[in-house]
VEXPAMI-786128 format. One record per residue (C-alpha): residue in one letter; x, y, z. Coordinates in steps of 0.001 Angstrom, whole numbers, plus 500000, padded with zeros to 6 digits. Each point is the difference from the previous one (the first is absolute). Last residue first. Layout:
BEGIN
AXYZ
...
//
This chain:
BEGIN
X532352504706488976
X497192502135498553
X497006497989499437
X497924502032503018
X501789503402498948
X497407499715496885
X497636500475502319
X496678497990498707
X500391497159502394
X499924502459503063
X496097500258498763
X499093496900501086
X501084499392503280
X499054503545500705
X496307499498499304
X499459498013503165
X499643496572498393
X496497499991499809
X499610503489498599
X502548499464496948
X498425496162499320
X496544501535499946
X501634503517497998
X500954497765497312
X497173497593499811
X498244503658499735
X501710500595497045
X499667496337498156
X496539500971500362
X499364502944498792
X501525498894496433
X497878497361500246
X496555502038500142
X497948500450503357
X496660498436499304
X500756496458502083
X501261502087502924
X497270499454502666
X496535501285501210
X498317500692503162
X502654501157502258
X500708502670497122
X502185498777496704
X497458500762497614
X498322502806501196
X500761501803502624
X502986499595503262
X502329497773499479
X500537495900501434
X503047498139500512
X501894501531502522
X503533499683499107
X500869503808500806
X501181500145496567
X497418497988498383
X497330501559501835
X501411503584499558
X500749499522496659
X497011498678498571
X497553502900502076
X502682502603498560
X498989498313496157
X496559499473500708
X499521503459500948
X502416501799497657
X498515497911496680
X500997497012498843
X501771500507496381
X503660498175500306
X501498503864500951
X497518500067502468
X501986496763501387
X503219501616499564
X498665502959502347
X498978498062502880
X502936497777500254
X502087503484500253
X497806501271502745
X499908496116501480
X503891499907499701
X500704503332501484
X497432499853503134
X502031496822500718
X503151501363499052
X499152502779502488
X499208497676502877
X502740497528499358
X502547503055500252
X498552501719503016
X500256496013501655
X503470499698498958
X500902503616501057
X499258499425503486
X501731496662500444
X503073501817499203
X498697503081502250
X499992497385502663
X496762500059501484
X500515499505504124
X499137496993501431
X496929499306502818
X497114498467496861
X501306503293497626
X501497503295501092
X500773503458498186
X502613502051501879
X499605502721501742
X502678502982500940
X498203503329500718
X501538502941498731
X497945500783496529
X496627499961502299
X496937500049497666
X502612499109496996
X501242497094502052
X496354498964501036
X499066500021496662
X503012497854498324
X499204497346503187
X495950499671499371
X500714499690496614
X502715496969500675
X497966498563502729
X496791500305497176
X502013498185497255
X501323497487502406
X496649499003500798
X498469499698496692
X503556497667498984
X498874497849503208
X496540499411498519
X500494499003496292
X500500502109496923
X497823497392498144
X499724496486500029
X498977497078502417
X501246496436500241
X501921501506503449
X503317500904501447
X499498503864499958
X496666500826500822
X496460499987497600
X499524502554497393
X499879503694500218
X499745501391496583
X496814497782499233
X498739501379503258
X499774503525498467
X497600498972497392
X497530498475502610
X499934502652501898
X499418502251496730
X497365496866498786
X497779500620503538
X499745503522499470
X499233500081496076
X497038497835500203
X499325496076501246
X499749498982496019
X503879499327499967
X499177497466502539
X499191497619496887
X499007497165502149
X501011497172502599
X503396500562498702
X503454498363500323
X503024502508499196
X502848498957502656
X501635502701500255
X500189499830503418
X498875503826500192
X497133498884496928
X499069497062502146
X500142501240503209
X497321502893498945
X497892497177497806
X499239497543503231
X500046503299502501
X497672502124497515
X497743496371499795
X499411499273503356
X499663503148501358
X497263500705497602
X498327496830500924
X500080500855503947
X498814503588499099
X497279499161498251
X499040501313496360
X498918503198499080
X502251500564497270
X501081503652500836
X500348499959503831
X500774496033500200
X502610500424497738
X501681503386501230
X499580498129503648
X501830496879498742
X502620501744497734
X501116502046503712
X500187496542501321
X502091498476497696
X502392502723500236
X500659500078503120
X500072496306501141
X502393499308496659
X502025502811500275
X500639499270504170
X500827496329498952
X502207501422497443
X501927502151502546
X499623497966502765
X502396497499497697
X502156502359498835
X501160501684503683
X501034496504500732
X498167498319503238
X499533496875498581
X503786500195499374
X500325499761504055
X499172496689499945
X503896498978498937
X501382499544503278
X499228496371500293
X499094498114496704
X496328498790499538
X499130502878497920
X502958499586497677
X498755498881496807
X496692501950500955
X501489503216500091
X502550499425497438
X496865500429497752
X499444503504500067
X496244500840499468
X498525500604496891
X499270495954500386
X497982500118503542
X497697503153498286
X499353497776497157
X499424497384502550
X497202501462502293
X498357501882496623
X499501496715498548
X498307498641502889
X497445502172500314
X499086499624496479
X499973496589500288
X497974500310503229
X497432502488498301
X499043497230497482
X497373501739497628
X502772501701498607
X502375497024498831
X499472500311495915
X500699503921501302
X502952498816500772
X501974499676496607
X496753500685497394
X501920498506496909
X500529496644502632
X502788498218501146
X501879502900501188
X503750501914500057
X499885502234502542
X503952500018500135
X501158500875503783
X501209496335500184
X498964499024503394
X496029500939497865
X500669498498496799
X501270496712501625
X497204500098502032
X497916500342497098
X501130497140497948
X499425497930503045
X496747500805500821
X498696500141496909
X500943496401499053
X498579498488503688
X496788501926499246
X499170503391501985
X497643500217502830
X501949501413502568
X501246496723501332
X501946499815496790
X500975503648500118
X501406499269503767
X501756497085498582
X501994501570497439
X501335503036501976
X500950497391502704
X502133498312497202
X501182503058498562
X501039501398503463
X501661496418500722
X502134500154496580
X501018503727500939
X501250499441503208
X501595497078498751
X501741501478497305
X501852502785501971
X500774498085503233
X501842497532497279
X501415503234497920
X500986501581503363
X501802496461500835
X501865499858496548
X501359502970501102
X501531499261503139
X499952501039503129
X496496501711500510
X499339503468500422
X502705500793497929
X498401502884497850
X501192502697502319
X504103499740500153
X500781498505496422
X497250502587498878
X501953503341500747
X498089501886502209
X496802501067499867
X497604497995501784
X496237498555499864
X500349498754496883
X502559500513497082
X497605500909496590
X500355503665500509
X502829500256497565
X501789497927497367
X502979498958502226
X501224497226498182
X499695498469503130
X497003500416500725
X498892498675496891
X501033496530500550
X498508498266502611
X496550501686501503
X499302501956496877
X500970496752497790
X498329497423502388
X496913502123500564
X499953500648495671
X500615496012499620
X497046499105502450
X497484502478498039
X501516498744496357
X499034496459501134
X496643500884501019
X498830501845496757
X501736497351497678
X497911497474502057
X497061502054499542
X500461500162496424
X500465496640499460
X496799498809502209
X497845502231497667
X501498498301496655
X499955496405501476
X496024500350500944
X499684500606496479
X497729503698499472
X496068499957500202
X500143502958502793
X502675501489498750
X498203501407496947
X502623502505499729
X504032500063500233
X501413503154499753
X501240500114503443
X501304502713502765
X500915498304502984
X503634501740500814
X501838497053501929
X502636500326498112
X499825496105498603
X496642500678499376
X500016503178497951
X503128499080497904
X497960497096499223
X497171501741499097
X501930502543497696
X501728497280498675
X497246498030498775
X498445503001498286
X503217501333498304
X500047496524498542
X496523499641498685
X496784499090501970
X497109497848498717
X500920497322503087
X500238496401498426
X503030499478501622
X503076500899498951
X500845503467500684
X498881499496503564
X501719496835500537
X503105501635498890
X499804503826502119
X501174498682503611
X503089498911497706
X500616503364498839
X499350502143503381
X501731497670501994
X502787501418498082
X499540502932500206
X499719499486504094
X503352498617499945
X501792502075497337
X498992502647501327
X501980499212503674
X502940498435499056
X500818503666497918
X498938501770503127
X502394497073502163
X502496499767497654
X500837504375500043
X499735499594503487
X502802496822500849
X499596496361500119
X503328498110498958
X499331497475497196
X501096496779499649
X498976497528496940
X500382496159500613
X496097499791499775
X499410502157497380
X499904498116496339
X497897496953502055
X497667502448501626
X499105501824496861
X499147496353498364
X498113499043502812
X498017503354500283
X499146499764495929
X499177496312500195
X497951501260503374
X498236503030497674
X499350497785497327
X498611497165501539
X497364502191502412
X499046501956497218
X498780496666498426
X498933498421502537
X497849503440500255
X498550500120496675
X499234496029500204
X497492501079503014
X498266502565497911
X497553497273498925
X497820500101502312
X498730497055502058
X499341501470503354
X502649497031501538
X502633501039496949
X499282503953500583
X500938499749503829
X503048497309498727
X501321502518498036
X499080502862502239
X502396498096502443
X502714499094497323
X500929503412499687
X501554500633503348
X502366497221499126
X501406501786496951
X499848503581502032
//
Protein backbone atom coordinates (compact mmCIF):
# COMPACT_ATOMS: atom_id res chain seq x y z
CA UNK A 1 0.00 0.00 0.00
CA UNK A 2 3.10 2.57 0.85
CA UNK A 3 4.61 1.89 -2.58
CA UNK A 4 1.28 1.77 -4.31
CA UNK A 5 0.88 5.32 -3.19
CA UNK A 6 3.71 6.84 -4.69
CA UNK A 7 2.21 6.30 -8.26
CA UNK A 8 -0.73 8.86 -7.88
CA UNK A 9 1.97 10.86 -6.22
CA UNK A 10 4.04 11.15 -8.97
CA UNK A 11 0.59 11.20 -11.47
CA UNK A 12 -0.46 14.41 -9.42
CA UNK A 13 3.38 15.73 -9.25
CA UNK A 14 3.74 15.55 -13.39
CA UNK A 15 -0.16 17.25 -13.62
CA UNK A 16 1.02 19.73 -11.10
CA UNK A 17 -1.48 19.40 -8.25
CA UNK A 18 -0.86 19.73 -5.14
CA UNK A 19 -2.34 16.53 -3.68
CA UNK A 20 0.92 14.85 -4.40
CA UNK A 21 2.47 15.82 -0.77
CA UNK A 22 -0.93 14.13 0.65
CA UNK A 23 0.13 10.92 -0.67
CA UNK A 24 4.06 10.95 0.36
CA UNK A 25 2.68 11.55 3.16
CA UNK A 26 0.26 8.54 3.53
CA UNK A 27 2.75 6.65 1.90
CA UNK A 28 5.45 7.49 5.00
CA UNK A 29 3.16 6.76 7.56
CA UNK A 30 1.69 3.70 6.57
CA UNK A 31 5.42 2.00 5.62
CA UNK A 32 6.92 3.56 9.16
CA UNK A 33 3.80 1.93 10.55
CA UNK A 34 4.40 -1.56 8.36
CA UNK A 35 8.19 -1.44 9.31
CA UNK A 36 7.66 -0.93 12.76
CA UNK A 37 4.82 -3.87 12.89
CA UNK A 38 7.21 -6.02 11.00
CA UNK A 39 10.13 -5.47 13.29
CA UNK A 40 7.85 -6.35 16.75
CA UNK A 41 6.60 -9.65 14.63
CA UNK A 42 9.13 -11.13 12.82
CA UNK A 43 10.40 -13.77 15.42
CA UNK A 44 6.65 -14.41 16.29
CA UNK A 45 5.13 -18.06 15.34
CA UNK A 46 1.80 -18.74 14.93
CA UNK A 47 0.07 -22.00 13.92
CA UNK A 48 -2.78 -21.34 11.23
CA UNK A 49 -5.99 -22.75 12.27
CA UNK A 50 -10.06 -21.50 11.51
CA UNK A 51 -10.77 -19.33 14.19
CA UNK A 52 -7.05 -17.29 12.82
CA UNK A 53 -7.90 -17.50 9.50
CA UNK A 54 -11.74 -15.49 9.88
CA UNK A 55 -10.11 -13.32 12.46
CA UNK A 56 -6.78 -13.04 9.76
CA UNK A 57 -9.19 -12.43 7.35
CA UNK A 58 -11.10 -8.87 8.67
CA UNK A 59 -8.45 -7.65 9.80
CA UNK A 60 -6.87 -7.72 6.32
CA UNK A 61 -9.38 -6.17 4.21
CA UNK A 62 -10.25 -3.61 7.34
CA UNK A 63 -7.41 -2.75 7.26
CA UNK A 64 -6.89 -1.91 3.72
CA UNK A 65 -9.92 -0.22 4.34
CA UNK A 66 -8.13 2.51 6.74
CA UNK A 67 -5.11 3.22 4.88
CA UNK A 68 -6.97 3.12 1.34
CA UNK A 69 -9.07 5.95 3.27
CA UNK A 70 -5.73 8.65 4.17
CA UNK A 71 -5.24 10.33 0.93
CA UNK A 72 -8.85 10.69 0.70
CA UNK A 73 -9.34 12.35 4.04
CA UNK A 74 -6.55 14.55 3.29
CA UNK A 75 -6.72 16.00 0.25
CA UNK A 76 -8.53 18.84 -0.63
CA UNK A 77 -11.73 16.64 -1.22
CA UNK A 78 -14.92 18.48 0.78
CA UNK A 79 -15.68 15.06 2.30
CA UNK A 80 -15.57 14.16 6.07
CA UNK A 81 -14.45 10.96 7.64
CA UNK A 82 -17.49 8.77 7.25
CA UNK A 83 -17.25 10.00 3.58
CA UNK A 84 -13.70 8.86 2.92
CA UNK A 85 -14.34 5.62 4.35
CA UNK A 86 -17.32 4.81 2.74
CA UNK A 87 -15.41 5.23 -0.68
CA UNK A 88 -12.65 3.45 0.34
CA UNK A 89 -14.47 0.64 1.76
CA UNK A 90 -16.22 0.77 -1.70
CA UNK A 91 -13.04 0.41 -3.73
CA UNK A 92 -11.10 -1.87 -1.95
CA UNK A 93 -14.45 -4.30 -2.07
CA UNK A 94 -14.89 -3.90 -5.28
CA UNK A 95 -18.52 -2.41 -4.67
CA UNK A 96 -18.36 1.00 -6.95
CA UNK A 97 -20.63 3.10 -5.20
CA UNK A 98 -18.96 6.80 -4.70
CA UNK A 99 -19.73 10.04 -3.19
CA UNK A 100 -17.32 11.82 -4.93
CA UNK A 101 -18.78 14.49 -7.59
CA UNK A 102 -17.41 16.77 -10.07
CA UNK A 103 -15.07 13.98 -11.20
CA UNK A 104 -14.53 15.25 -14.20
CA UNK A 105 -12.21 18.33 -12.91
CA UNK A 106 -10.82 16.04 -10.03
CA UNK A 107 -6.51 15.53 -9.50
CA UNK A 108 -5.40 13.04 -11.84
CA UNK A 109 -3.73 11.38 -8.48
CA UNK A 110 -7.20 11.17 -6.76
CA UNK A 111 -8.91 9.14 -9.81
CA UNK A 112 -5.77 6.92 -10.34
CA UNK A 113 -5.96 6.11 -6.36
CA UNK A 114 -9.16 4.86 -6.44
CA UNK A 115 -8.74 2.66 -9.27
CA UNK A 116 -5.70 1.23 -7.92
CA UNK A 117 -7.51 0.54 -4.57
CA UNK A 118 -10.31 -0.95 -6.90
CA UNK A 119 -7.77 -3.34 -8.68
CA UNK A 120 -5.85 -4.38 -5.80
CA UNK A 121 -8.89 -5.38 -3.68
CA UNK A 122 -10.16 -7.46 -7.03
CA UNK A 123 -6.70 -9.56 -7.10
CA UNK A 124 -6.74 -9.94 -3.18
CA UNK A 125 -10.59 -11.20 -3.13
CA UNK A 126 -9.45 -14.08 -6.22
CA UNK A 127 -6.42 -14.85 -4.08
CA UNK A 128 -8.47 -15.07 -0.78
CA UNK A 129 -11.55 -17.15 -2.38
CA UNK A 130 -9.10 -19.13 -4.43
CA UNK A 131 -6.46 -19.61 -1.30
CA UNK A 132 -7.83 -19.27 1.87
CA UNK A 133 -11.48 -19.43 2.18
CA UNK A 134 -11.90 -22.77 1.04
CA UNK A 135 -10.50 -23.96 3.55
CA UNK A 136 -12.19 -22.45 6.22
CA UNK A 137 -14.97 -23.94 4.62
CA UNK A 138 -17.30 -20.88 4.29
CA UNK A 139 -19.55 -22.35 1.60
CA UNK A 140 -20.06 -22.25 -2.10
CA UNK A 141 -16.88 -20.42 -2.68
CA UNK A 142 -14.73 -24.00 -3.55
CA UNK A 143 -14.85 -24.32 -7.45
CA UNK A 144 -15.74 -26.74 -9.62
CA UNK A 145 -15.66 -29.65 -6.83
CA UNK A 146 -16.84 -30.55 -3.55
CA UNK A 147 -14.66 -32.25 -1.62
CA UNK A 148 -12.49 -31.21 0.89
CA UNK A 149 -10.23 -28.34 -0.57
CA UNK A 150 -6.69 -29.94 0.09
CA UNK A 151 -7.92 -32.51 -2.66
CA UNK A 152 -9.69 -29.96 -5.36
CA UNK A 153 -7.93 -26.66 -5.08
CA UNK A 154 -4.42 -28.18 -6.00
CA UNK A 155 -4.43 -27.72 -9.47
CA UNK A 156 -1.05 -26.64 -9.36
CA UNK A 157 1.76 -27.85 -6.88
CA UNK A 158 2.35 -25.30 -4.87
CA UNK A 159 0.72 -22.39 -3.62
CA UNK A 160 2.81 -19.75 -4.36
CA UNK A 161 2.42 -21.10 -8.02
CA UNK A 162 -1.61 -20.61 -8.04
CA UNK A 163 -0.93 -17.07 -6.68
CA UNK A 164 1.78 -16.57 -9.71
CA UNK A 165 -0.84 -18.21 -12.42
CA UNK A 166 -3.29 -16.10 -10.36
CA UNK A 167 -1.65 -12.60 -10.80
CA UNK A 168 -0.60 -12.94 -14.16
CA UNK A 169 -3.72 -13.84 -15.59
CA UNK A 170 -5.09 -10.98 -14.13
CA UNK A 171 -2.15 -8.42 -14.88
CA UNK A 172 -2.38 -9.47 -18.77
CA UNK A 173 -6.38 -9.16 -18.75
CA UNK A 174 -5.90 -5.59 -17.33
CA UNK A 175 -3.35 -4.84 -19.72
CA UNK A 176 -5.34 -6.08 -22.83
CA UNK A 177 -8.43 -4.47 -21.13
CA UNK A 178 -6.37 -1.21 -21.26
CA UNK A 179 -5.35 -1.26 -24.71
CA UNK A 180 -8.50 -2.18 -26.38
CA UNK A 181 -10.16 1.11 -24.60
CA UNK A 182 -7.18 3.04 -25.88
CA UNK A 183 -7.67 1.90 -29.43
CA UNK A 184 -11.31 2.49 -28.76
CA UNK A 185 -11.05 6.00 -28.60
CA UNK A 186 -10.33 6.63 -25.03
CA UNK A 187 -7.14 8.68 -23.71
CA UNK A 188 -4.09 6.83 -22.36
CA UNK A 189 -5.41 8.05 -18.53
CA UNK A 190 -8.96 6.73 -19.17
CA UNK A 191 -7.96 3.78 -20.43
CA UNK A 192 -6.12 2.63 -17.75
CA UNK A 193 -8.19 3.73 -14.85
CA UNK A 194 -10.99 1.99 -16.53
CA UNK A 195 -9.55 -1.23 -17.16
CA UNK A 196 -8.68 -1.48 -13.82
CA UNK A 197 -12.37 -0.67 -12.97
CA UNK A 198 -13.61 -3.04 -15.37
CA UNK A 199 -11.01 -6.68 -14.27
CA UNK A 200 -11.95 -5.25 -11.01
CA UNK A 201 -15.79 -5.62 -11.04
CA UNK A 202 -15.88 -1.93 -9.39
CA UNK A 203 -17.34 0.61 -12.04
CA UNK A 204 -15.56 3.11 -10.62
CA UNK A 205 -15.18 6.11 -13.54
CA UNK A 206 -13.35 9.10 -14.56
CA UNK A 207 -16.17 11.03 -15.38
CA UNK A 208 -19.78 12.07 -13.29
CA UNK A 209 -21.48 10.55 -16.50
CA UNK A 210 -19.33 6.94 -16.17
CA UNK A 211 -19.94 5.63 -19.84
CA UNK A 212 -22.22 7.59 -21.14
CA UNK A 213 -19.02 10.29 -21.45
CA UNK A 214 -18.04 7.17 -23.97
CA UNK A 215 -21.51 6.79 -25.89
CA UNK A 216 -20.80 8.09 -29.10
CA UNK A 217 -17.93 5.38 -29.24
CA UNK A 218 -19.82 2.06 -29.80
CA UNK A 219 -16.37 0.13 -29.66
CA UNK A 220 -15.73 1.27 -26.07
CA UNK A 221 -18.90 0.29 -25.21
CA UNK A 222 -18.48 -2.90 -26.95
CA UNK A 223 -15.57 -3.50 -25.36
CA UNK A 224 -16.55 -2.96 -21.93
CA UNK A 225 -19.22 -5.42 -21.97
CA UNK A 226 -16.46 -8.19 -23.52
CA UNK A 227 -14.36 -7.79 -20.26
CA UNK A 228 -16.87 -7.23 -17.60
CA UNK A 229 -18.33 -10.40 -18.71
CA UNK A 230 -14.37 -11.96 -18.89
CA UNK A 231 -13.95 -10.65 -15.05
CA UNK A 232 -17.45 -12.21 -13.52
CA UNK A 233 -15.97 -15.12 -14.76
CA UNK A 234 -13.74 -17.52 -12.67
CA UNK A 235 -10.32 -16.62 -12.89
CA UNK A 236 -8.49 -20.00 -12.35
CA UNK A 237 -9.64 -20.44 -15.80
CA UNK A 238 -7.24 -18.36 -17.37
CA UNK A 239 -4.34 -19.05 -14.77
CA UNK A 240 -4.52 -22.47 -15.91
CA UNK A 241 -5.71 -22.43 -19.50
CA UNK A 242 -2.48 -23.46 -20.87
CA UNK A 243 -2.18 -26.47 -18.41
CA UNK A 244 -3.17 -30.01 -19.72
CA UNK A 245 -6.27 -31.52 -18.30
CA UNK A 246 -7.60 -28.50 -16.91
CA UNK A 247 -9.85 -27.20 -20.16
CA UNK A 248 -12.59 -28.88 -19.01
CA UNK A 249 -13.43 -25.89 -16.38
CA UNK A 250 -14.57 -23.93 -19.48
CA UNK A 251 -17.10 -26.29 -19.56
CA UNK A 252 -18.37 -25.70 -15.73
CA UNK A 253 -22.06 -25.74 -15.29
CA UNK A 254 -21.40 -21.84 -13.85
CA UNK A 255 -19.88 -20.53 -16.60
CA UNK A 256 -22.78 -21.54 -19.40
CA UNK A 257 -24.86 -20.51 -16.84
CA UNK A 258 -23.90 -16.78 -16.81
CA UNK A 259 -23.09 -16.75 -20.39
CA UNK A 260 -26.65 -18.24 -21.01
CA UNK A 261 -28.07 -15.13 -18.42
CA UNK A 262 -26.26 -12.73 -20.16
CA UNK A 263 -27.37 -13.86 -24.02
CA UNK A 264 -30.94 -14.27 -22.59
CA UNK A 265 -31.50 -11.62 -20.90
CA UNK A 266 -29.90 -9.05 -22.90
CA UNK A 267 -31.79 -9.92 -25.67
CA UNK A 268 -35.21 -10.05 -24.24
CA UNK A 269 -34.20 -6.03 -22.83
CA UNK A 270 -33.28 -5.43 -26.54
CA UNK A 271 -36.67 -6.26 -28.11
CA UNK A 272 -38.69 -4.57 -24.94
CA UNK A 273 -36.35 -1.50 -25.88
CA UNK A 274 -36.64 -1.35 -29.35
CA UNK A 275 -40.60 -2.09 -29.01
CA UNK A 276 -41.24 0.83 -26.59
CA UNK A 277 -38.38 3.33 -27.44
CA UNK A 278 -38.36 2.98 -31.00
CA UNK A 279 -34.90 2.75 -31.48
CA UNK A 280 -32.89 0.03 -33.59
CA UNK A 281 -32.44 -3.18 -32.75
CA UNK A 282 -28.58 -3.32 -33.22
CA UNK A 283 -28.31 -0.18 -30.69
CA UNK A 284 -30.73 -1.64 -28.30
CA UNK A 285 -28.77 -4.78 -28.19
CA UNK A 286 -25.92 -2.95 -27.60
CA UNK A 287 -26.78 -1.18 -24.72
CA UNK A 288 -29.27 -3.96 -22.62
CA UNK A 289 -26.14 -6.43 -23.12
CA UNK A 290 -23.43 -3.50 -22.03
CA UNK A 291 -25.81 -2.52 -18.80
CA UNK A 292 -27.36 -6.34 -18.33
CA UNK A 293 -23.58 -7.75 -17.74
CA UNK A 294 -22.88 -4.96 -15.84
CA UNK A 295 -25.51 -5.01 -13.16
CA UNK A 296 -25.10 -9.34 -13.09
CA UNK A 297 -21.19 -8.59 -12.89
CA UNK A 298 -21.83 -6.11 -10.61
CA UNK A 299 -19.98 -4.00 -12.08
CA UNK A 300 -22.32 -0.71 -12.02
CA UNK A 301 -21.03 1.44 -15.15
CA UNK A 302 -23.85 3.24 -17.02
CA UNK A 303 -24.43 4.60 -20.39
CA UNK A 304 -27.73 6.10 -18.76
CA UNK A 305 -30.24 6.04 -16.06
CA UNK A 306 -31.75 2.52 -17.21
CA UNK A 307 -34.09 2.95 -14.40
CA UNK A 308 -36.14 5.08 -17.00
CA UNK A 309 -36.49 1.76 -19.40
CA UNK A 310 -40.01 0.88 -17.33
CA UNK A 311 -40.94 -1.54 -14.73
CA UNK A 312 -40.09 -4.77 -16.94
CA UNK A 313 -36.69 -4.10 -17.78
CA UNK A 314 -35.74 -2.74 -13.90
CA UNK A 315 -37.50 -6.30 -12.32
CA UNK A 316 -34.81 -8.21 -14.61
CA UNK A 317 -32.58 -5.99 -13.74
CA UNK A 318 -33.39 -6.19 -9.92
CA UNK A 319 -33.13 -9.87 -9.87
CA UNK A 320 -29.61 -9.89 -11.43
CA UNK A 321 -28.27 -7.88 -8.55
CA UNK A 322 -29.05 -11.15 -6.46
CA UNK A 323 -27.25 -13.25 -8.91
CA UNK A 324 -23.83 -11.91 -9.36
CA UNK A 325 -20.98 -13.18 -11.31
CA UNK A 326 -19.39 -17.07 -10.51
CA UNK A 327 -17.50 -18.26 -7.78
CA UNK A 328 -13.75 -17.27 -8.18
CA UNK A 329 -14.32 -13.89 -9.65
CA UNK A 330 -14.07 -9.75 -8.87
CA UNK A 331 -17.84 -10.03 -8.91
CA UNK A 332 -20.45 -9.94 -5.98
CA UNK A 333 -23.59 -11.29 -5.11
CA UNK A 334 -24.96 -14.85 -4.40
CA UNK A 335 -22.82 -16.00 -7.27
CA UNK A 336 -23.46 -18.67 -10.00
CA UNK A 337 -22.55 -22.05 -8.52
CA UNK A 338 -24.51 -21.20 -5.11
CA UNK A 339 -27.84 -20.53 -7.85
CA UNK A 340 -27.15 -23.93 -9.02
CA UNK A 341 -26.93 -25.76 -5.95
CA UNK A 342 -30.03 -24.10 -4.74
CA UNK A 343 -32.10 -25.43 -7.71
CA UNK A 344 -30.29 -29.31 -7.49
CA UNK A 345 -31.20 -29.12 -3.91
CA UNK A 346 -35.08 -28.00 -4.77
CA UNK A 347 -35.21 -30.07 -7.56
CA UNK A 348 -33.94 -33.12 -5.12
CA UNK A 349 -36.48 -32.26 -1.86
CA UNK A 350 -39.36 -32.33 -4.72
CA UNK A 351 -38.59 -35.26 -6.39
CA UNK A 352 -38.32 -37.13 -2.94
CA UNK A 353 -41.71 -35.90 -1.84
CA UNK A 354 -43.13 -36.73 -5.57
CA UNK A 355 -41.66 -40.26 -5.07
CA UNK A 356 -40.74 -40.72 -1.12
CA UNK A 357 -38.83 -44.18 -2.25
CA UNK A 358 -36.53 -43.12 -4.74
CA UNK A 359 -32.89 -42.58 -3.62
CA UNK A 360 -31.25 -39.25 -5.38
CA UNK A 361 -28.81 -37.32 -4.40
CA UNK A 362 -28.12 -33.68 -5.30
CA UNK A 363 -24.99 -33.31 -7.74
CA UNK A 364 -22.65 -30.48 -8.64
CA UNK A 365 -19.80 -30.24 -11.80
CA UNK A 366 -19.76 -34.76 -11.69
CA UNK A 367 -19.62 -34.89 -7.47
CA UNK A 368 -22.24 -35.44 -5.32
CA UNK A 369 -23.40 -32.37 -2.72
CA UNK A 370 -22.33 -33.29 0.55
CA UNK A 371 -25.06 -32.30 2.89
CA UNK A 372 -22.02 -30.45 4.79
CA UNK A 373 -21.39 -28.50 1.76
CA UNK A 374 -25.15 -28.26 1.48
CA UNK A 375 -25.84 -26.44 4.52
CA UNK A 376 -22.97 -23.90 3.96
CA UNK A 377 -24.40 -22.61 0.88
CA UNK A 378 -28.38 -22.64 2.59
CA UNK A 379 -26.63 -20.80 5.37
CA UNK A 380 -24.79 -18.01 3.20
CA UNK A 381 -28.00 -17.62 1.31
CA UNK A 382 -30.20 -16.86 4.29
CA UNK A 383 -27.63 -14.67 6.09
CA UNK A 384 -27.43 -12.93 2.99
CA UNK A 385 -31.19 -12.26 2.66
CA UNK A 386 -30.76 -11.67 6.65
CA UNK A 387 -28.14 -9.04 6.57
CA UNK A 388 -29.62 -6.89 3.68
CA UNK A 389 -33.35 -7.23 5.49
CA UNK A 390 -31.71 -6.19 8.68
CA UNK A 391 -29.30 -3.54 6.76
CA UNK A 392 -32.46 -2.31 5.31
CA UNK A 393 -34.23 -1.56 8.38
CA UNK A 394 -31.30 0.30 10.38
CA UNK A 395 -30.95 2.52 7.54
CA UNK A 396 -34.83 3.62 7.72
CA UNK A 397 -34.16 3.87 11.15
CA UNK A 398 -31.27 6.79 10.05
CA UNK A 399 -34.34 8.64 8.05
CA UNK A 400 -34.08 7.33 4.22
CA UNK A 401 -37.06 6.10 3.28
CA UNK A 402 -38.02 2.12 2.39
CA UNK A 403 -36.97 2.56 -1.25
CA UNK A 404 -33.72 4.12 -0.90
CA UNK A 405 -33.03 2.32 2.08
CA UNK A 406 -33.73 -1.60 0.43
CA UNK A 407 -32.15 -0.08 -2.91
CA UNK A 408 -28.83 0.88 -0.31
CA UNK A 409 -28.77 -2.43 1.02
CA UNK A 410 -29.07 -4.50 -1.73
CA UNK A 411 -26.24 -2.72 -3.68
CA UNK A 412 -24.04 -2.53 -0.84
CA UNK A 413 -24.74 -5.96 0.21
CA UNK A 414 -24.62 -7.62 -3.02
CA UNK A 415 -21.53 -5.21 -3.78
CA UNK A 416 -23.02 -3.77 -6.80
CA UNK A 417 -22.62 -0.29 -6.65
CA UNK A 418 -25.52 1.31 -8.07
CA UNK A 419 -29.67 1.26 -6.68
CA UNK A 420 -32.52 1.56 -8.25
CA UNK A 421 -34.40 5.58 -7.99
CA UNK A 422 -33.34 8.52 -7.03
CA UNK A 423 -30.29 9.30 -5.56
CA UNK A 424 -28.35 6.30 -5.59
CA UNK A 425 -29.88 4.89 -9.17
CA UNK A 426 -27.33 4.20 -12.15
CA UNK A 427 -27.52 7.83 -12.65
CA UNK A 428 -26.65 9.27 -9.41
CA UNK A 429 -24.34 8.44 -6.40
CA UNK A 430 -24.16 8.46 -2.55
CA UNK A 431 -23.06 12.02 -1.79
CA UNK A 432 -26.86 12.76 -0.21
CA UNK A 433 -26.98 9.67 1.92
CA UNK A 434 -26.23 10.94 5.60
CA UNK A 435 -23.09 9.62 7.71
CA UNK A 436 -24.77 7.58 9.85
CA UNK A 437 -25.91 5.61 6.52
CA UNK A 438 -22.82 5.37 5.58
CA UNK A 439 -20.69 3.83 8.06
CA UNK A 440 -23.71 1.06 7.69
CA UNK A 441 -23.43 0.22 4.34
CA UNK A 442 -19.38 0.20 4.70
CA UNK A 443 -20.53 -2.50 6.98
CA UNK A 444 -22.61 -4.58 4.87
CA UNK A 445 -19.73 -3.79 1.69
CA UNK A 446 -17.03 -5.44 3.77
CA UNK A 447 -19.90 -8.20 5.10
CA UNK A 448 -20.96 -8.98 1.31
CA UNK A 449 -17.43 -9.02 -0.04
CA UNK A 450 -16.12 -11.32 2.27
CA UNK A 451 -18.95 -13.85 2.04
CA UNK A 452 -20.97 -12.62 4.98
CA UNK A 453 -19.98 -15.56 7.16
CA UNK A 454 -16.45 -14.43 7.65
CA UNK A 455 -17.82 -11.64 9.29
CA UNK A 456 -20.47 -12.49 11.25
CA UNK A 457 -18.64 -15.68 13.06
CA UNK A 458 -16.72 -12.72 14.78
CA UNK A 459 -19.78 -11.75 16.69
CA UNK A 460 -20.25 -15.40 18.48
CA UNK A 461 -19.22 -15.05 21.65
CA UNK A 462 -18.14 -18.96 21.34
CA UNK A 463 -15.54 -17.44 18.73
CA UNK A 464 -13.27 -15.88 21.90
CA UNK A 465 -13.95 -18.81 23.96
CA UNK A 466 -10.77 -20.84 24.51
Amino acid sequence: MAVTMMIPALADLRAGNDDWEVFVRSSLTVFTIASLVFMATREATAIFSARLGFFLTVCLWLTACLLGMLPLYFSGLPIGFAQSLFESVSAVTSTGATVLTGLDDMPQGILLWRSLLCWIGGIGFIALALLLLPSLRVGGIRLFHMESSEKSEKILPRVNQIANALMIAYLGLTLVCALCYFFAGMSLFDAVNHAMSTIATTGFSTHDASFGYFADKPAVVFFATVFMVLSALPFIVYATAFIPGQKKRLGDQQIRLFIFLCVVCSTILALWLSLTRDIPFSSALLKASFHFTSVISTTSFSIEDYSQWGAFAVGIFFLACFCGGCAGSTSGGIKMNRLIILWRLVKTSMTRLASPNTVVRPRYAGTEISDDFARTVLLFVWLFLFIMIVGAALLMMTGLDLATAFSCALTTTANVGSGFGSPVGSAGNFAAINTSALYIMSFLMLAGRLEIITVLILFMPSFWRR
